[in-house]
C-alpha positions in Angstrom: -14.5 -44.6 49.0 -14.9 -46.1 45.3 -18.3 -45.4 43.8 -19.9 -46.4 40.2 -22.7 -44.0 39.1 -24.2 -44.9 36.4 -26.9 -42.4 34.2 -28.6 -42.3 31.0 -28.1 -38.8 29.6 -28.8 -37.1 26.0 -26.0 -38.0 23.6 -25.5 -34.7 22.5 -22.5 -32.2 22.8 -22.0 -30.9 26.5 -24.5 -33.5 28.2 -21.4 -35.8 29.3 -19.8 -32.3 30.3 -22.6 -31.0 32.3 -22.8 -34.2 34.0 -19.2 -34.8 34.7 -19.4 -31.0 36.1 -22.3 -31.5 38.3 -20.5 -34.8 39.8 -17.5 -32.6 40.4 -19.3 -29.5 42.5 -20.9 -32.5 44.2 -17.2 -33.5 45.6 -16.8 -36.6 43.6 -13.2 -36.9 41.9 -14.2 -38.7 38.5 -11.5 -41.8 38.3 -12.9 -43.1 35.0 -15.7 -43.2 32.6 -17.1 -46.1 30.5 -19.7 -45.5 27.7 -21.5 -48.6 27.7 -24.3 -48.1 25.2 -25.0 -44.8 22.7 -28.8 -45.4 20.7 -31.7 -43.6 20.2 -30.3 -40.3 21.1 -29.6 -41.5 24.6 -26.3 -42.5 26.1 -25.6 -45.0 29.2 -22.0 -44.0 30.9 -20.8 -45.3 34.3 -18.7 -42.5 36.0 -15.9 -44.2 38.9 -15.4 -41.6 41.0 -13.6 -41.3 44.7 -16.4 -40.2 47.4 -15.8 -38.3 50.6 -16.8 -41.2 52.8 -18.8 -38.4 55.4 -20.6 -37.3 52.5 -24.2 -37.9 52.0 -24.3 -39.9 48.6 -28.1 -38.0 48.6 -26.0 -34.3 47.5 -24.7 -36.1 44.5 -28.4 -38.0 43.3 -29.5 -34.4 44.0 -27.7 -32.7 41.4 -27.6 -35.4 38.6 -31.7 -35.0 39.2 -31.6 -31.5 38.1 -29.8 -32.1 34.9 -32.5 -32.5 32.2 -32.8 -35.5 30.7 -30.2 -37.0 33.0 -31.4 -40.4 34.9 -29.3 -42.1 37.6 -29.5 -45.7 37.2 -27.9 -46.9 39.8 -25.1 -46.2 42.5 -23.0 -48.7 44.0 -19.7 -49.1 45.9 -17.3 -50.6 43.9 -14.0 -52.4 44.6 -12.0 -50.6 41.9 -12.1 -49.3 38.6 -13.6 -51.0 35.8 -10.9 -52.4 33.9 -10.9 -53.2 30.3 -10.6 -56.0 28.2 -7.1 -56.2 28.1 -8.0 -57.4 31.6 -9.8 -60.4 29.9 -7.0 -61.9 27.8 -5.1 -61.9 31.1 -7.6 -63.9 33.2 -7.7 -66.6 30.3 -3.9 -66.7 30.5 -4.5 -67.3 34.1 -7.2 -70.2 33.9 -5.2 -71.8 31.0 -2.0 -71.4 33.2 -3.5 -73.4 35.7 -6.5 -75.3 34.5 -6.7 -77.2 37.6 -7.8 -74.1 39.2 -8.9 -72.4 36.4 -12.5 -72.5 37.6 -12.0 -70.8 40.5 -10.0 -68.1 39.2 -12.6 -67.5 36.8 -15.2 -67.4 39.7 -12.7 -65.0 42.1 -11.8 -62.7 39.1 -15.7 -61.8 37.9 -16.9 -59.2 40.9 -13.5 -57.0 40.0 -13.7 -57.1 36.2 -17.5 -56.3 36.9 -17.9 -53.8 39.8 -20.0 -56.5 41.5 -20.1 -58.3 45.3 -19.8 -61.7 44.5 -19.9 -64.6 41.8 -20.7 -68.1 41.9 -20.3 -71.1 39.9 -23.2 -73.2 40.2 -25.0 -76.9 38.5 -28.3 -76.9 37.1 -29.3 -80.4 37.2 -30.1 -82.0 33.7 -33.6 -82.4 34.8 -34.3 -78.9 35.7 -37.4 -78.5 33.6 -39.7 -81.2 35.5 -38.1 -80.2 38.7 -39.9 -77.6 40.9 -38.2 -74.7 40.8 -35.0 -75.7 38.5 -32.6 -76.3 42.0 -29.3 -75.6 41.7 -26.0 -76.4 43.8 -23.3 -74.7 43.7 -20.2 -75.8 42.8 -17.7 -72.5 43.8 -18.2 -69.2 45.3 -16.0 -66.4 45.3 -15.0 -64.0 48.2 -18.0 -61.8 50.0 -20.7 -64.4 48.8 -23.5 -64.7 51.3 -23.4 -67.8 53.7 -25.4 -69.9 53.3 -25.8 -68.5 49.3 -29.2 -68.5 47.8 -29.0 -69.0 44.2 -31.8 -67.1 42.1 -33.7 -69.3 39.3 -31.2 -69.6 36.6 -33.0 -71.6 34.0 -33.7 -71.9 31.2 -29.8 -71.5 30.7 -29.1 -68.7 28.2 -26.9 -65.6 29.2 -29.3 -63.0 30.4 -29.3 -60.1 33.2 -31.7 -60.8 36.0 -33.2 -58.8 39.2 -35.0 -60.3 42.2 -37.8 -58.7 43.7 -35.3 -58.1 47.1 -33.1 -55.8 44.8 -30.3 -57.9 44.4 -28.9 -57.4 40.2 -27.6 -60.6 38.6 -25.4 -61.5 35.4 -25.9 -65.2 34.4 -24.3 -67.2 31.7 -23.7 -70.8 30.9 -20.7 -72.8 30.1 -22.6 -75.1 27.9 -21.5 -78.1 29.4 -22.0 -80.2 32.9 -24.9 -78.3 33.5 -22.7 -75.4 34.7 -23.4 -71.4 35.1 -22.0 -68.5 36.0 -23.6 -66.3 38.7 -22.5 -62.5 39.1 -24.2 -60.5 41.5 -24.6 -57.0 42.6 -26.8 -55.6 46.1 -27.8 -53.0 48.0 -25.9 -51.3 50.4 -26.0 -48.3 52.7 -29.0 -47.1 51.1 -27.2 -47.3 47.3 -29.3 -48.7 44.6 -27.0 -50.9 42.4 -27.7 -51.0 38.8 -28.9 -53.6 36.8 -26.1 -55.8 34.5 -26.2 -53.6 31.4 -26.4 -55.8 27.8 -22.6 -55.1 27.3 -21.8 -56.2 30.7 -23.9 -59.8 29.8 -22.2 -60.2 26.7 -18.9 -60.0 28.5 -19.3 -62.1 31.2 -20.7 -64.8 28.6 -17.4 -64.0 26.3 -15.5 -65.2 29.1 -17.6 -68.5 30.5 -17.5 -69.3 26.7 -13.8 -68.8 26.4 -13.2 -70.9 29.6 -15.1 -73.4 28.8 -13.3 -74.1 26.1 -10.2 -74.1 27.3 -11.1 -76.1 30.7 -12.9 -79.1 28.5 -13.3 -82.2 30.5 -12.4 -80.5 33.8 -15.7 -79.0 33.8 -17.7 -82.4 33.8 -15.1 -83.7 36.8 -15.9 -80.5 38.9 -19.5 -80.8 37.9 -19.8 -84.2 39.8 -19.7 -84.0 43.2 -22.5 -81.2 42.7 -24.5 -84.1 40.4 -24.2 -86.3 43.3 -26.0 -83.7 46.1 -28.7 -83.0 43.3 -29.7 -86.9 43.4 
């Protein structure tokens, strides 16, 4: 199986090395890494790698503990290798291809681009702040979303990453119209702590709502309103 590790090592000469070889006597076959952040002296990478499915995932967080310096964030099983933003120009040749689907090809395409479970396209009524709780309803959910789907508070509606207390990871951004957001999630499975949506991964998922937005326009608000009419 697919699996993203991701760690927060020294960035210094070797470190990536040592960690890359530690992962390999571990029995993981590294399919790609993604430097997602370098500051401070400290790196963030997420290592793909293909894992002997009767392996105990516990060998591997083993030996990336005895690295010094070396953190495991998170590890998670993931559909396929991250892809990059090539990938992106695609899927907004896709929505605008197609705009009368275009949102939920943005919704069905996010958990691939993102190593995630699931993403959701939900409505935050316009009167979220004097409601209790900011409700939300949504509007399209992609394959593997739970059923029924709890949606985490999303408001106040700015792109941020966000964690619930029952472990599941979220990436949320706005399309600045209708009321509309984007939900990307990530859970626990089979005793594998996911990692939290990293800053980078934020910023790209809000590249993308922003970019769809804009080319979807009014279709937003007519997708938006049978949503409007449950919240009433």
């Amino acid at each position: 199986m697919l699996l993203r590790v991701r760690v927060t090592l020294p960035d210094r000469p070797g470190a990536l090395g040592q960690v890359a070889r530690t992962l390999g006597v571990a029995g993981a076959d590294i399919v790609q890494v993604v430097v997602l952040e370098r500051l401070g002296g400290r790196a963030v990478d997420d290592f793909t790698v293909v894992w002997p499915g009767a392996s105990r995932v516990e060998r591997l967080l083993a030996g990336l503990a005895a690295i010094p310096g070396v953190q495991v964030d998170g590890v998670w099983q993931a559909i396929g290798a991250p892809v990059n933003g090539g990938h992106d120009a695609e899927l907004l040749a896709q929505v605008a291809a197609n705009p009368a689907d275009g949102l939920a090809t943005l919704v069905d395409a996010m958990p691939g681009l993102l190593a995630a479970d699931w993403a959701a396209a939900a409505m935050v009524p316009a009167d979220w702040a004097a409601r209790s709780g900011g409700e939300s309803q949504v509007v399209y959910a992609s394959w593997r979303a739970p059923s029924p789907l709890r949606l985490p508070e999303v408001t106040p509606l700015r792109a941020r990453p966000l964690v619930e207390p029952g472990g599941a990871r979220y990436a949320v951004a706005p399309f600045g119209r209708a009321g509309l957001v984007l939900l990307v999630a990530r859970t626990d499975e089979d005793d594998l702590p996911a990692a939290a949506f990293h800053v980078t991964e934020v910023d790209r998922v809000a590249q993308l709502v922003r970019a769809a937005a804009v080319i979807l326009g009014d279709r937003l608000d007519q997708v938006a309103e049978p949503a409007a009419a449950d919240l009433v």
